[in-house]
Backbone as a printed PyTorch tensor [residue, N CA C, xyz], in Angstrom:
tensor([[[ 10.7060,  24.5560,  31.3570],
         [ 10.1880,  24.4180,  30.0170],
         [  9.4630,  23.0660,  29.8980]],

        [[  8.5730,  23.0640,  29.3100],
         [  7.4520,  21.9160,  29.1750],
         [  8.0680,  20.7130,  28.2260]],

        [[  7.5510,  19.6450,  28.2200],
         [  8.2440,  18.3310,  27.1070],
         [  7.5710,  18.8940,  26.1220]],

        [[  8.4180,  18.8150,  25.0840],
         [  8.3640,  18.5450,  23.7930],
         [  7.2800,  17.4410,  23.3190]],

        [[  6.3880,  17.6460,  22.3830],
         [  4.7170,  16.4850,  22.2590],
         [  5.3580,  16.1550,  20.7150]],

        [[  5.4040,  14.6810,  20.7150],
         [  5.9290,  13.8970,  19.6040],
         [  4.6500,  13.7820,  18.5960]],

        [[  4.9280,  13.8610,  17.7100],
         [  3.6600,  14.3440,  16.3190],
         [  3.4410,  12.7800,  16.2440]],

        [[  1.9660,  12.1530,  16.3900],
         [  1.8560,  10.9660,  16.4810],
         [  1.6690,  10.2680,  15.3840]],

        [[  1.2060,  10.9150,  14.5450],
         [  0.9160,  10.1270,  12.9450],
         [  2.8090,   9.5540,  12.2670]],

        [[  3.7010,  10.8520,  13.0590],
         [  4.9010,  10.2710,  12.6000],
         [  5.4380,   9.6270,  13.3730]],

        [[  5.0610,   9.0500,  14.6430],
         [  5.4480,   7.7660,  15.4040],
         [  5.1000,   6.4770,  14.6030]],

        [[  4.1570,   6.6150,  13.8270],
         [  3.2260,   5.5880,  13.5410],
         [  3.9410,   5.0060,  12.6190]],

        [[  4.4250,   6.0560,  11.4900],
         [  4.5110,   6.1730,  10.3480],
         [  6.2550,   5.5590,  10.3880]],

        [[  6.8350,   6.2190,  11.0780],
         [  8.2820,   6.0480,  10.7340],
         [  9.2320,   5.3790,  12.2390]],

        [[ 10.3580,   4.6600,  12.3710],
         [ 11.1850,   4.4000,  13.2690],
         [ 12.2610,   4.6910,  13.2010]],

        [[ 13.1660,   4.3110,  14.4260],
         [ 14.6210,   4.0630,  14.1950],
         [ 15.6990,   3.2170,  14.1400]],

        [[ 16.5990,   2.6860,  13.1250],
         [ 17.1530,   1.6110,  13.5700],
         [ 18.3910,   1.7780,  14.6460]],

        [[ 18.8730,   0.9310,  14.9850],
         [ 20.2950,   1.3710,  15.7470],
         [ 21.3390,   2.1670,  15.6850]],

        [[ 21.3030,   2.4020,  14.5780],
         [ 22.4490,   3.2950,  14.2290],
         [ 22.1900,   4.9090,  14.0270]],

        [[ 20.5070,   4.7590,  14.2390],
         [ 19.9340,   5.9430,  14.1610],
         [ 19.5510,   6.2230,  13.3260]],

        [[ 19.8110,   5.3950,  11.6560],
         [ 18.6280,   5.9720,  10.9420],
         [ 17.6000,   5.6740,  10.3700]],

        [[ 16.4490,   6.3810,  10.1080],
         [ 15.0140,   6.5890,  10.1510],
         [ 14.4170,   5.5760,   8.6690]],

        [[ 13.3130,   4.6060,   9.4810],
         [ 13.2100,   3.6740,   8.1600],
         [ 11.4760,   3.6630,   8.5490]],

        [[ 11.0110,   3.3040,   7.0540],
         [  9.8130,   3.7030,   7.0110],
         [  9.2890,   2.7690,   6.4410]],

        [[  7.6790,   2.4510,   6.1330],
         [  7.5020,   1.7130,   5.1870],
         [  6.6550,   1.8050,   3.8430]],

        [[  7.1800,   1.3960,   3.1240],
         [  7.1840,   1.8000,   1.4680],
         [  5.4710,   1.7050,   0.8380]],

        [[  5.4580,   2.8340,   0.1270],
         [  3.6470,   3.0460,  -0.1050],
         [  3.6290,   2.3090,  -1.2580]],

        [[  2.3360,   2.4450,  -1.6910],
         [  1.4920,   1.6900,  -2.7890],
         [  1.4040,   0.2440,  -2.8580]],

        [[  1.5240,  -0.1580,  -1.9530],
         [  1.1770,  -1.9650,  -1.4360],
         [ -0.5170,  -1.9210,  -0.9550]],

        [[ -1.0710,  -1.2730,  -0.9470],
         [ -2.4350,  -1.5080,  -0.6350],
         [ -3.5150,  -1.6170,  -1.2520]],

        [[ -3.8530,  -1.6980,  -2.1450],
         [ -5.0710,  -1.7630,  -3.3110],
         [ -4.4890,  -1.6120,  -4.7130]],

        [[ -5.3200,  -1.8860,  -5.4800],
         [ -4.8450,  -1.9610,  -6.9610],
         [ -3.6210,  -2.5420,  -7.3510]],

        [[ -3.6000,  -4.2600,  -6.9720],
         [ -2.4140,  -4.5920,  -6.6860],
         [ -2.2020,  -5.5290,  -8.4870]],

        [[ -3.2480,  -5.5430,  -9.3250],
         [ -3.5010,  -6.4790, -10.0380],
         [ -2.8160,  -5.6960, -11.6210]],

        [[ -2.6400,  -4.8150, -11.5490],
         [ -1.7780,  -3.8380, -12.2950],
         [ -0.1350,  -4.1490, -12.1520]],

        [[  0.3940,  -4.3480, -10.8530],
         [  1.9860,  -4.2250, -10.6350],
         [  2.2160,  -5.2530, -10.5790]],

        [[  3.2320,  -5.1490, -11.3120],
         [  4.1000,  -6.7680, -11.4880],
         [  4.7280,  -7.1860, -10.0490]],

        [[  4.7190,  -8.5070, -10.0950],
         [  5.1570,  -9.3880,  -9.2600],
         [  6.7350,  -8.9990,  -8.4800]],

        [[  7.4840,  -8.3110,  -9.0760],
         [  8.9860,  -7.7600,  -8.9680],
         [  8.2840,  -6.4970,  -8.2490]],

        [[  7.7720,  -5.6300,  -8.6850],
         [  7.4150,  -4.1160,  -7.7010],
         [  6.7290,  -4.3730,  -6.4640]],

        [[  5.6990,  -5.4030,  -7.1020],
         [  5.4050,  -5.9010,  -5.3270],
         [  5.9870,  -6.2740,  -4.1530]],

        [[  7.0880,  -7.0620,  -4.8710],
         [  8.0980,  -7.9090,  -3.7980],
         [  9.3520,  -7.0360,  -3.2360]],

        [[  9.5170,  -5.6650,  -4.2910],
         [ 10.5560,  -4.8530,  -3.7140],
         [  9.9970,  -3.3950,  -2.7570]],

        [[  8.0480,  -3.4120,  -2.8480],
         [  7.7830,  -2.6900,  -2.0610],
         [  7.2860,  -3.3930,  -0.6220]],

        [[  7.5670,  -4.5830,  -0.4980],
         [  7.2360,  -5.2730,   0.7310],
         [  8.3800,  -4.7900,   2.0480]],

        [[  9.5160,  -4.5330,   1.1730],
         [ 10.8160,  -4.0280,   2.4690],
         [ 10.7090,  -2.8920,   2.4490]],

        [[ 11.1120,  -2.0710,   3.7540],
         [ 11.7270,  -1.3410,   4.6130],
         [ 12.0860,  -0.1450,   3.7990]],

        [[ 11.8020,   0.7380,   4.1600],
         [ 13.1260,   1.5800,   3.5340],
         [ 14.0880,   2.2280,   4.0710]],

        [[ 14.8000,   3.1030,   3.7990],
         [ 15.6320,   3.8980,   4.8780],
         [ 15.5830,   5.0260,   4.2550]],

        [[ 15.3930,   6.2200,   4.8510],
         [ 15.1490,   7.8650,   4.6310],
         [ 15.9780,   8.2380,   4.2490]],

        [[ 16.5510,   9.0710,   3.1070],
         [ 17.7890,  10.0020,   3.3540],
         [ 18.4270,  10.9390,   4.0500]],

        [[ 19.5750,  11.0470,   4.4250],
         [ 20.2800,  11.7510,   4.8570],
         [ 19.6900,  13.4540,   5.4490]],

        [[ 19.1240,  13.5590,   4.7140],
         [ 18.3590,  14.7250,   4.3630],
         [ 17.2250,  15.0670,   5.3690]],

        [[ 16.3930,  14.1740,   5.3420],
         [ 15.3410,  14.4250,   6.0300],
         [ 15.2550,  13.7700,   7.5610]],

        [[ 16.6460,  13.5710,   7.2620],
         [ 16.4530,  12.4910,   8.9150],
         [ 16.4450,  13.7250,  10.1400]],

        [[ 16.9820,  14.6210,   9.9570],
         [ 17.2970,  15.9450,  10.7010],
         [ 15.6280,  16.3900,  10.8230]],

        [[ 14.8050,  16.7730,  10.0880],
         [ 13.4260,  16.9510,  10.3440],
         [ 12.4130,  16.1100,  10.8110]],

        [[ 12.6880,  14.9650,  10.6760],
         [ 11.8270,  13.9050,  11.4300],
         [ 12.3520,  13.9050,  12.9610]],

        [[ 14.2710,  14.1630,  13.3360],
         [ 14.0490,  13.5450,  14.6510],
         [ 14.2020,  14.8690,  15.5140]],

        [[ 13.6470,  16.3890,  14.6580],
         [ 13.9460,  17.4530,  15.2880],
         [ 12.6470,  17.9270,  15.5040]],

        [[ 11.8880,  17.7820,  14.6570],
         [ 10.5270,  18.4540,  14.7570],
         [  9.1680,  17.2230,  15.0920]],

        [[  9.4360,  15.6540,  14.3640],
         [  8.2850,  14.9110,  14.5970],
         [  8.4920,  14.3390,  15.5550]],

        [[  9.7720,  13.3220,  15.9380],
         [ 10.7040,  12.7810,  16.8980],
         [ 11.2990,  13.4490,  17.9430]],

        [[ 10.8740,  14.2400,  18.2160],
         [ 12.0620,  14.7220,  19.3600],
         [ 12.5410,  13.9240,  20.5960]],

        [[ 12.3070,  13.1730,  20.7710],
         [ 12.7360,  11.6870,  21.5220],
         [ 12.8510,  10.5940,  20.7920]],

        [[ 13.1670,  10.5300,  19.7190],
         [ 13.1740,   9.1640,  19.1620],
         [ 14.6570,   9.0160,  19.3360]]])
């Protein structure tokens, strides 16, 4: 049976931490920044971590080696 081909936009897009779960990084930081307060900016600068939920479809279908 042939390798499994890792979906590359979701390599790009998402990782893993050590413990295995899937952290991403947080949208609407890129343009039209002069609207959002100083507090939304600074709490979309971190990391996030995926839920529970979807971690099973990212490392089954986009990840299959991650």
């Amino acid at each position: 049976m042939p390798k499994m081909k890792t979906k590359k936009s979701a390599a790009k897009r998402y990782s893993f931490t050590g413990t295995g779960k899937v952290k991403y990084k947080k949208q609407n930081l890129r343009h039209i920044l002069t609207k959002k307060s100083s507090k939304r900016k600074r709490k979309l600068r971190h990391s996030g971590i995926l839920s529970a939920d979807n971690v099973a479809v990212i490392r089954k279908r986009l990840l299959p080696y991650g």
